[in-house]
N, C-alpha and C positions, 0 to 999 in steps of 0.2 A: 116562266120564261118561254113556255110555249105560246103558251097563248100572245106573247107579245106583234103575233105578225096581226094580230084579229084586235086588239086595242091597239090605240093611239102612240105615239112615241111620248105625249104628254100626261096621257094618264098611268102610264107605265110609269115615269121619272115621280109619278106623285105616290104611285103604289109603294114602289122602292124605298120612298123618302119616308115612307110610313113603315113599312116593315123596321129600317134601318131603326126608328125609333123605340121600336119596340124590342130589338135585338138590345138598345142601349141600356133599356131598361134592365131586361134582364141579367145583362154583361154586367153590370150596379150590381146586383142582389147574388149575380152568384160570386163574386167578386168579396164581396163582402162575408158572405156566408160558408161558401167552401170554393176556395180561391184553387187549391187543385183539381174541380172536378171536373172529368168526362163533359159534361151538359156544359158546363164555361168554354171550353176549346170550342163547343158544336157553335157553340153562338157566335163567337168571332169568327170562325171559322165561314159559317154563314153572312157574315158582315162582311167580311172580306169580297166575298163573293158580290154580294150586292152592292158594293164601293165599285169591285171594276164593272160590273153593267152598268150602271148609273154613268160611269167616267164614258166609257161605251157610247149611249145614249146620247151625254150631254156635246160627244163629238162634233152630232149632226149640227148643233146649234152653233157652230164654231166658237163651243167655250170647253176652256181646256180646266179639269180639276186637276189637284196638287196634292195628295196626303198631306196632311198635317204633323209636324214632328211634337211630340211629347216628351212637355222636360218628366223627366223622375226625379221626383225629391229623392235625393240621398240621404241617409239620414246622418245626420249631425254626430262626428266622433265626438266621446267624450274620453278628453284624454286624462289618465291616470297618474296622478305626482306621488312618485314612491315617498314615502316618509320618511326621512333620514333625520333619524334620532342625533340632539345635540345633547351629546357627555362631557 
């Protein structure tokens, strides 16, 4: 982020666009593999970050970003029919 006064606004938005992918990657794997750990938060945490400079950036161009909402699969009750014995 320093360096950004000494690059371009353009190759900054393309730096960004690449870190972000490789944050996605990893946000997958750890996700998958220890979904509570420490190193998961840092990554989003850092995606975060680099979503609002990016949003930032893409100001100057008078184009405005939007997050994106995320449906959550809920997972599917399954409901329980008590068994009532017929006597």
């Amino acid at each position: 982020m320093a360096n950004e006064e000494i690059i371009g606004p353009n190759i900054r938005v393309a730096d960004i666009l690449e870190q972000i992918e490789r944050l996605d990657k990893m946000i997958a794997f750890h996700k998958m593999h220890a979904p509570d750990d420490a190193m998961l938060k840092q990554y989003q945490y850092l995606r975060r970050r680099y979503s609002l400079e990016l949003t930032r950036l893409m100001k100057m161009y008078n184009f405005h970003l939007s997050p994106i909402k995320q449906k959550v699969a809920k997972p599917k009750s399954k409901q329980i029919k008590a068994a009532i014995p017929l006597s």
